[in-house]
N, C-alpha and C positions, 0 to 999 in steps of 0.2 A: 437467321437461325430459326430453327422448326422442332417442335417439339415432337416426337411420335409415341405411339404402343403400337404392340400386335396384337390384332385383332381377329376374329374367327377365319372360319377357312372362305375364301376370296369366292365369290358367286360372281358367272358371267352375264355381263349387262347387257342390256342393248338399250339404244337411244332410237329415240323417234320424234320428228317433229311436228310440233304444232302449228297447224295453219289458221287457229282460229284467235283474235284479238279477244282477252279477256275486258269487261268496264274498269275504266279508272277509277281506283280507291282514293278518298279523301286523307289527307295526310296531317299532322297537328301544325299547324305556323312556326316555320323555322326564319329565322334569320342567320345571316353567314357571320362564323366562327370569328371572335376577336383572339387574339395571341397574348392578350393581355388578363385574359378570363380560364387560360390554359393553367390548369396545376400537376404537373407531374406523379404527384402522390393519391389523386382523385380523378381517376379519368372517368368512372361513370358510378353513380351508387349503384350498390347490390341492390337496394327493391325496386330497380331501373332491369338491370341488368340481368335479376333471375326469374323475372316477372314475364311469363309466357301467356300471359291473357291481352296481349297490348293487341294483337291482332289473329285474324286468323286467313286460314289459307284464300278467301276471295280478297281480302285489303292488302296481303303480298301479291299477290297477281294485278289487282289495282297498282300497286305501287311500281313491280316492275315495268310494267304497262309507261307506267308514266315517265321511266329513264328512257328508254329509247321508241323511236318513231318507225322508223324504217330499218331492216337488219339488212347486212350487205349481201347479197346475188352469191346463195351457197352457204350462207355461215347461216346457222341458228343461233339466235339471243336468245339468253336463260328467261326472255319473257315466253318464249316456243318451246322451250325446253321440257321433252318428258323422257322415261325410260322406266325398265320396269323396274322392282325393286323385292328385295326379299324380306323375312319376318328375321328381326334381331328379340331375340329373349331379352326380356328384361333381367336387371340385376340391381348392384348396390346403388347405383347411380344416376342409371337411366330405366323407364317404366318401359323401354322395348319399341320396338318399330309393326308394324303390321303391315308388310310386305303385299303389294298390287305390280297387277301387270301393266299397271299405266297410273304413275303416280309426277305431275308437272312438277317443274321446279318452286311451286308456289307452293304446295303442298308435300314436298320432303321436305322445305324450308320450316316449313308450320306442323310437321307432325315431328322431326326432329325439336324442336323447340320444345311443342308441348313434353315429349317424352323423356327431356332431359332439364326442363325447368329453365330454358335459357331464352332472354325475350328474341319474338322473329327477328324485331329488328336491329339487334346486337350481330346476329348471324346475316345478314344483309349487309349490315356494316364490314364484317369481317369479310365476306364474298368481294367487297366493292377494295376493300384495303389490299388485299392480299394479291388478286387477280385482277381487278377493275371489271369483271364479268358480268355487273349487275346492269353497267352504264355502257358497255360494251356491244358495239354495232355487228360485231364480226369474232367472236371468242373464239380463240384455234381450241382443237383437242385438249392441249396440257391445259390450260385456263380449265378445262370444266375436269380433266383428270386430276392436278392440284388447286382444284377451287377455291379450298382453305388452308391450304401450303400444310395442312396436317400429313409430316410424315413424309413429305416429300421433297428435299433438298434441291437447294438452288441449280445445283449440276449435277443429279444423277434421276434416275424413273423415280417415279412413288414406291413406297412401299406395295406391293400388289394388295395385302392382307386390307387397304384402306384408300386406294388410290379409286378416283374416280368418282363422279357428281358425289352420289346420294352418300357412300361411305365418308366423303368428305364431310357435308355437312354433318350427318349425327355423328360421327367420331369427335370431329371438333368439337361438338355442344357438349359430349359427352368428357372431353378432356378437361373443360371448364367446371365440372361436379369435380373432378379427380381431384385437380388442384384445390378445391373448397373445401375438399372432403380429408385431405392428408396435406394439411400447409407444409409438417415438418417434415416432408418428404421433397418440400422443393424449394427453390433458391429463395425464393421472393413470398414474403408472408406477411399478410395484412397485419397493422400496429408496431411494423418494425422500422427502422431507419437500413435503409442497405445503399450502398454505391455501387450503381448501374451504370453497365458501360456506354458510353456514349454510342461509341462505334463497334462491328464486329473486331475489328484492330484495336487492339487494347492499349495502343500507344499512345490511341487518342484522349485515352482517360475517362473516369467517371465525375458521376455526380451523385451526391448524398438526394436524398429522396426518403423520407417518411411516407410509406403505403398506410394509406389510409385503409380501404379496405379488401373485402375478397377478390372482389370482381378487378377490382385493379393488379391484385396482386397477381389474378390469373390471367391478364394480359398480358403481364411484365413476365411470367413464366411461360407465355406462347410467344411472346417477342421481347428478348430479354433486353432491351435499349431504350435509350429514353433522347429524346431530342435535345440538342445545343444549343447555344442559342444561333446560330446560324439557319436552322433549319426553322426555330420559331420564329427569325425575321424575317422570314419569306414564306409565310405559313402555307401561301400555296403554290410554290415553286420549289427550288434545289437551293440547299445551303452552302454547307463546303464538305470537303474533304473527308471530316470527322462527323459529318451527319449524319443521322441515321430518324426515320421517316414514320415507322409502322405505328408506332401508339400514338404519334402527333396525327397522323392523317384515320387512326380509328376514331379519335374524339372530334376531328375537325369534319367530318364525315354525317360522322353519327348528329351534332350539333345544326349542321346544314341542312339537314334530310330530317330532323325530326327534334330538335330543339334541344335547349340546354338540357343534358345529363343526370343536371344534380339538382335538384331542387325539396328543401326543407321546410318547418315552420319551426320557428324559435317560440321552444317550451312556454309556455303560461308563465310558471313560475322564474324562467327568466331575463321577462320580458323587461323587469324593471333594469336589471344588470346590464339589459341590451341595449336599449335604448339613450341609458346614462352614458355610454360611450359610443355612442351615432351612432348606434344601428347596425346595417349591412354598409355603410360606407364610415364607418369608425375604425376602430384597430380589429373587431371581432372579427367582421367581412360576413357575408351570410353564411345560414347554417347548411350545414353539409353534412349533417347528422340528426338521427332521431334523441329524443328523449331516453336515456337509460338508466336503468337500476342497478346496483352494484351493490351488495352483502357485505364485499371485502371490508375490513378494517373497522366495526362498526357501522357500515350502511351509508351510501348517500346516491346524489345521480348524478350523470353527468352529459353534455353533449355538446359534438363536434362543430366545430363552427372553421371558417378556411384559415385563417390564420392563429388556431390554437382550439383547445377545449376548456368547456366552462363547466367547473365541478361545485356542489357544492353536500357541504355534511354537517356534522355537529360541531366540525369545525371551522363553519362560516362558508361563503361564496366566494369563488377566488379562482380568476384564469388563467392556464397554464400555455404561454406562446407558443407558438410551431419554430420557434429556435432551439438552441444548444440549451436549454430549460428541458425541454419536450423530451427531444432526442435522450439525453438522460434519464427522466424522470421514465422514460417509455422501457428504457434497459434496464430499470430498477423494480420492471412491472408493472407502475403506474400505481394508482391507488390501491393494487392488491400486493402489493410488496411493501417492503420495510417502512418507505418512505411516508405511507400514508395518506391522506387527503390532504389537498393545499388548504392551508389557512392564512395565508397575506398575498398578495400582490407582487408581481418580480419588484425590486427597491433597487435603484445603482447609487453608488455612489461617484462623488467627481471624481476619483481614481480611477471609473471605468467598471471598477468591482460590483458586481449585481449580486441578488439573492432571494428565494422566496420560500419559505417557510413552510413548513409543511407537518402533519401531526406525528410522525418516526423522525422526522430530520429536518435541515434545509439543504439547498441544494445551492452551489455558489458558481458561476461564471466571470472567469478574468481573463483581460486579452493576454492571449499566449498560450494559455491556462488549460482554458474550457473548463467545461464544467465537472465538476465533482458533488459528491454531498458529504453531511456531517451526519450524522448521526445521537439522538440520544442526548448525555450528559455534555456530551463535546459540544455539538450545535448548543446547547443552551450557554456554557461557556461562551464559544464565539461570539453570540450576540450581545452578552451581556458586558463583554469584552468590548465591546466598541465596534464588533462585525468588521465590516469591508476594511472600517478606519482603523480598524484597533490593530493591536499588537503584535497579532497572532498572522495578517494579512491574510488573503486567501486561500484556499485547501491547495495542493499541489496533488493529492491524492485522495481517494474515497477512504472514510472512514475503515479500519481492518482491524480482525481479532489475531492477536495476540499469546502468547504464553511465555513464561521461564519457571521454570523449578516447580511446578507446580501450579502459578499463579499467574490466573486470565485475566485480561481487559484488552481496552481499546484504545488504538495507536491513528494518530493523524500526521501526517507532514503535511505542513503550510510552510508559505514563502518565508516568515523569520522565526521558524520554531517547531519542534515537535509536540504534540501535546498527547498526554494521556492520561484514562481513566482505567482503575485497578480496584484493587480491594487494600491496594496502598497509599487512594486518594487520587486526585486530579490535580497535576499539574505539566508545568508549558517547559521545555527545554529549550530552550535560546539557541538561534543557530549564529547568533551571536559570540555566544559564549562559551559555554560547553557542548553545544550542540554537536558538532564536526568532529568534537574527541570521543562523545556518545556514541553515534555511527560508528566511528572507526574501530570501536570495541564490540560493534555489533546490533548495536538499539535493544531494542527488549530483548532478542533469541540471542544477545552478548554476552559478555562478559561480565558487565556491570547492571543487565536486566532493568526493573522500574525504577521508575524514577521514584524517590518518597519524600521529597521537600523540596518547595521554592528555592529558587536560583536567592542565594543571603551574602551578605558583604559586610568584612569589619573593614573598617578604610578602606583602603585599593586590594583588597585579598579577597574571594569572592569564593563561594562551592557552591556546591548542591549535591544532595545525598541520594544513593540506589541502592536497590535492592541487596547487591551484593560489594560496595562501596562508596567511594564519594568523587568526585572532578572537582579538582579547586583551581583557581584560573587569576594570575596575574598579570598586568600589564608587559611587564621584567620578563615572568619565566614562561607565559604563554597556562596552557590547559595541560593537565598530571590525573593521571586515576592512581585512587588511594586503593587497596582492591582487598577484598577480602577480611581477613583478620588482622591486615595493618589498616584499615579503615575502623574497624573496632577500637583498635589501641590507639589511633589518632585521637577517636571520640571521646575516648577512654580520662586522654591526653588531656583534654579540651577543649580539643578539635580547633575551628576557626581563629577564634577565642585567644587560644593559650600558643598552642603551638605555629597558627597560621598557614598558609596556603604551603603546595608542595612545592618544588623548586624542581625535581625529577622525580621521574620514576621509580619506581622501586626495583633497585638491583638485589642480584644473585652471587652469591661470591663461593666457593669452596675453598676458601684458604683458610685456615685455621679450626678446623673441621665443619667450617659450613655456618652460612647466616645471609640474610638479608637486610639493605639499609635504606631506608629512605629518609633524605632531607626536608625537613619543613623551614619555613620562616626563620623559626626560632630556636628548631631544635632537631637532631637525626632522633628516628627510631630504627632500635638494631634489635631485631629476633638473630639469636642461635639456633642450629638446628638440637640442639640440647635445651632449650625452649627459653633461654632467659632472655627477659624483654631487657630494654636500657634505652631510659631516653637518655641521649646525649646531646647539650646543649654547647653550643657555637665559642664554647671558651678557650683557656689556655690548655685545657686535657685534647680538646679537641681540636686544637692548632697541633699539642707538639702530636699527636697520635697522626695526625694527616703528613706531616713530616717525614716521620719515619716509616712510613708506608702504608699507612691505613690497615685494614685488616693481615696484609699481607706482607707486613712489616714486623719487625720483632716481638707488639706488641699481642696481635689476636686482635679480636673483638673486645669493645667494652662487656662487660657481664652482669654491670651492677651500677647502681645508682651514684653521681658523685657523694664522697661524704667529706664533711668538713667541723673539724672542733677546734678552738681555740687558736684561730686565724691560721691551720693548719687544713688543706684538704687535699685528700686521696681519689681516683679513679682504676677502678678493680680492672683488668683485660683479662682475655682469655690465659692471656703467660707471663702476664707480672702484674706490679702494681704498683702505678706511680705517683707519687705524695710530693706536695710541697710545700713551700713554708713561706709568709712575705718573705718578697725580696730576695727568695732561693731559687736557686735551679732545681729542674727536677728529678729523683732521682727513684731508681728503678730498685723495687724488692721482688725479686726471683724464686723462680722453682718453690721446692718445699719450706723456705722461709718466708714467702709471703701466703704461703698457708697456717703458719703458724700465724702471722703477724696478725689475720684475717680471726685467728680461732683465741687471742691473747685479748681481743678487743679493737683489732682497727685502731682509726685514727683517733678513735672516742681512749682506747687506755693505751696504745703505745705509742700513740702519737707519728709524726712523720718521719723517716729517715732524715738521717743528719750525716749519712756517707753512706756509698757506695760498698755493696759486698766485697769483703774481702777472700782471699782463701790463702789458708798457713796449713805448712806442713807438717806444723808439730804434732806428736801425739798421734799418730795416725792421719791426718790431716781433717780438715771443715773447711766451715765457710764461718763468716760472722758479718754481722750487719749491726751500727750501732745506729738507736731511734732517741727522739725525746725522753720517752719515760723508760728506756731500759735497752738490751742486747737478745739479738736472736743470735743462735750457734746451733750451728748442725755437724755433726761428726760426720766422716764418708762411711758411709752403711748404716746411718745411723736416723734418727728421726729429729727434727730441728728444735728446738728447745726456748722459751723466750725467761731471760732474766730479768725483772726491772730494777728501777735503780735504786742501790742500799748498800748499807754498810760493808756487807761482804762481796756485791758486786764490785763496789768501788776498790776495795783492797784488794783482791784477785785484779784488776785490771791492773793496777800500781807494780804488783808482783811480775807483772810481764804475761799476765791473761792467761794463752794457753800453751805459751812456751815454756810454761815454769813446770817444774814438776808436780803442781796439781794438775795440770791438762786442761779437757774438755768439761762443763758442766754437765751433769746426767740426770740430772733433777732439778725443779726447781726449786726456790726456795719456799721452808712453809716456817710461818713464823707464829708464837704466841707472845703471852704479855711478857716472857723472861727475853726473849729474842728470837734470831732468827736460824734457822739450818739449814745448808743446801750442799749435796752430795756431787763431787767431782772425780774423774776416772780413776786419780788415786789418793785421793781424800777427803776431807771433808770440815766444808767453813763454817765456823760459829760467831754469832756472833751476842753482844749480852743487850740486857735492857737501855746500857746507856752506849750502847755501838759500838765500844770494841769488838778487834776481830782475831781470830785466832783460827790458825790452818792447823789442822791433824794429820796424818796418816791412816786415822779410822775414828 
């Protein structure tokens, strides 16, 4: 694949040949290309690569001179090679051509060069890769019309706008500014990791590749493929299938013809780091980079070496691999992003788990995993946690911000836990334990938001408290979100403490005008939608209540707290209220006389029922209920009334209560030190200081 533009308007050429042998140019000592010294991510340095002083047009004519001996009967080699040429303006890229009416191929080689800052014998290289024209006894037409395959497709003419010697070469030299000059304008950009295809058939798959720098990246954007190993085990033959040739035979070329590509000196200052881990044959490998400066992050330097880069700042020397470290640390901007300057060494642990540390974060790789970073307060947690061994295991994801209701921080997922830091504090959610019911409420953007206390355990009953709740988690009931304002009233309660872990959810009811319950431990809490709390504890109010239906049972909801006086206790519901006694059954005070019974004193002054409501006809008819310390009586239409017990109750009751012709009470009794008097529908009881009683008619 070929890259092209369009180019000014097309001038017609004419070609002529040369009969005269140029002197052979002396060339630098190459030896032939190892496959073992090939790096995919460094095919030649930029001050190799953009450096147009390496030769000039008599050492390219020397040079071609020196590929071929004899050209075949008819054909002209590009060492004979001339034609005229015209004047290309300069512009952003290239300083312009200066068009002759007889300019050799050694000399469009050498003025396109100079003019576009690209060294001669990159574009010699590229001549010889693309066409073989340079070494070529006999170059047909298309060889010298797509010289540098710029713009001109494997099966169809050139482009006219660029087709042909001379436009060949300066267009090419000239595509190689483009790409240098506007990286983010094309696939392949120096300091990135990108998966390049093998093959033009993409079925063949790619391979990861860290581009090291310009010059390589504007290879890889003039020939987007990169060699297999099929193709690097026969470095100078055919691989397979999936092979593909152009940048393995530009470097193998180039190397042959004029030596190795890359060649550094390792900084002054870190010769000592260099040396302490062998050199060019230790882990560093040799340098493939100059010395650099860098502002970012508080200031330091750094430089490339083939298997990683060696940085160092105010926060010490420390080398960063050309693995899943790099790769990351390069996505994260390298030392001018979050992460900062390394400050340790990669560390693995025997689990496999690695890590190195860095002044914004560290950055952690696990198999399966890959790499991720921490960030901040989190990476220092992690480490101080035990890192690779500890708790938290390795990141699952990069460090991410955060919010609910208001309130930022930072959320991490690792292999056995979430962890995060707030303005609610830092801490780790167990995916042990609550973890999996956090998630399923949402994580932080949830239901339940941050987390605000350690995972705490009273015996086998376990929580942990959020922002808008709590998860309590038993072995029995499994993980329950407390939520909201029943998380309140839990804490309220006790919380872990008093009432214990949830047992379910919190249910929704509308029966008996509405309320919510949820079970703990040791005790329900029930809101009404009329707002009264009730904790209700696991007793006999709450056996026989669960009995006869629960909310949706005769009873309602509880409404009120149990009460209990003198081995006697009551539990209020929504529609009655039921009291018992040792050793009694329970028995139920209804409608508007367990209003009264509630407004008389409860079970503190009238103590518990001692039977079952009645209802008599007499008198217009009631109801009556008798208690420990006295009677409730309600007329029909009437309001209910409570008697306790005395002289004149007890005689009216003897008399036949409310069948007799006093009736109903309609007052109670009010008594002084002479006695007592209480008014009945049609008379009225007295009674004296030493308890007689006496009924009147007024």
């Amino acid at each position: 694949m070929r890259r092209s533009v369009i180019a000014q308007a097309a001038v017609a050429l004419a070609a002529v040949v040369l009969g005269t042998l140029m002197p052979l140019a002396q060339t630098e000592s190459a030896e032939a290309a190892n496959a073992a010294d090939f790096d995919p991510g460094y095919l030649i340095d930029d001050a190799i690569f953009y450096d147009a002083s390496s030769m000039n047009y008599l050492d390219v004519q020397s040079f071609l001179n020196s590929r071929v001996g004899t050209c075949q009967a008819g054909r002209t080699c590009l060492k004979g090679y001339a034609q005229v040429t015209t004047t290309i303006p300069a512009d952003r890229y290239c300083s312009g051509y200066s068009g002759s009416s007889y300019d050799t191929a050694a000399m469009i080689i050498d003025k396109a060069a100079r003019a576009c800052s690209i060294n001669q014998r990159a574009l010699l290289v590229l001549l010889e890769k693309e066409q073989g024209i340079v070494s070529s006894t006999g170059p047909s037409q298309r060889a010298y019309d797509a010289a540098t395959g710029f713009g001109c497709p494997d099966t169809a003419p050139c482009d006219p706008n660029v087709g042909g010697f001379y436009y060949q070469v300066y267009y090419a030299a000239r595509q190689f500014q483009i790409y240098k000059a506007n990286p983010n304008s094309f696939n392949h950009r120096a300091g990135t990791t990108k998966n390049i295809l093998l093959n033009p058939n993409a079925g063949c798959g790619t391979k990861s590749v860290y581009i090291y720098n310009n010059a390589t990246a504007g290879l890889y954007n003039y020939t987007p493929y990169t060699p297999n190993a099929a193709a690097m085990g026969n470095l100078y033959g055919i691989g397979d299938g999936c092979s593909s040739y152009g940048n393995r035979n530009f470097w193998r070329i180039f190397t042959d013809w004029f030596g190795n590509p890359l060649r550094y000196e390792v900084a002054p200052g870190f010769a000592w780091y260099y040396d302490a881990r062998g050199g060019a044959n230790g882990v560093m490998g040799a340098a493939t980079g100059y010395l650099t400066r860098d502002e970012s992050n508080g200031g330091g330097y750094f430089q490339r070496f083939r298997n990683g880069i060696l940085y160092t700042s105010a926060g010490g020397t420390a080398f960063v691999f050309n693995n899943e470290f790099m790769t990351k640390y390069a996505s994260l901007y390298a030392q001018s992003g979050g992460t900062g300057w390394p400050t340790s060494e990669q560390v693995c642990a025997t689990n496999g788990i690695c890590y190195q540390s860095f002044t914004g974060g560290t950055i952690v790789a696990a198999p399966t995993i890959g790499a991720r970073v921490i960030y901040g307060g989190i990476a220092t947690a992690w480490l101080k946690g035990g890192g690779p061994t500890g708790p938290l295991g390795a990141p699952m994801s990069d460090t991410e911000y955060a919010t609910n209701s208001g309130s930022a921080g930072w959320v991490q997922d690792f292999q056995w836990a979430y962890y995060s830091a707030s303005n609610f504090g830092s801490y780790a959610v167990s995916k042990s334990t609550t973890g999996s019911s956090w998630i399923a409420y949402g994580g932080i953007g949830g239901t339940l938001g941050w987390p605000t206390s350690d995972y705490r355990c009273v015996g086998a009953s376990c929580a942990q408290d959020f922002q808008n709740g709590a998860l309590s988690t038993t072995k029995q009931w499994g993980s329950h979100a407390i939520l909201w304002g029943y998380a309140s009233l839990w804490r309220a309660q006790g919380g872990l403490d008093s009432l214990g872990a949830a047992f379910d959810d919190l249910r929704a009811s509308n029966a008996a005008g509405g309320g919510w319950i949820q079970q703990f431990e040791k005790a329900a809490i029930v809101q009404t939608t009329a707002g009264t709390v009730t904790r209700f504890p696991y007793d006999f109010f709450y056996g026989y209540w669960y009995q006869t239906g629960g909310e949706r049972g005769s009873l309602g909801w509880p409404i009120a707290a149990q009460q209990c006086a003198a081995n006697a206790c009551a539990e209020r519901f929504t529609n009655a209220v039921v009291t018992v006694r040792p050793n009694g059954s329970p028995l139920l005070v209804i409608g508007g006389l367990a209003g009264a019974w509630d407004a008389a004193g409860g079970i503190a002054k009238v103590g518990p029922a001692i039977s079952g409501t009645r209802y008599s006809t007499a008198n217009g008819g009631g109801w009556v209920q008798e208690f420990t310390a006295g009677t409730i009586t309600q007329v029909s239409n009437g309001s209910p009334l409570f008697s306790p017990t005395g002289p004149i109750l007890t005689s009216w009751k003897s008399y036949g209560a409310e069948a007799t012709w006093l009736g109903w009470p309609t007052s109670a009794p009010t008594c002084s030190a002479n006695g007592c008097v209480q008014n009945f529908q049609n008379g009225v009881g007295r009674s004296d200081a030493n308890g007689a009683v006496r009924f009147t008619t007024s």
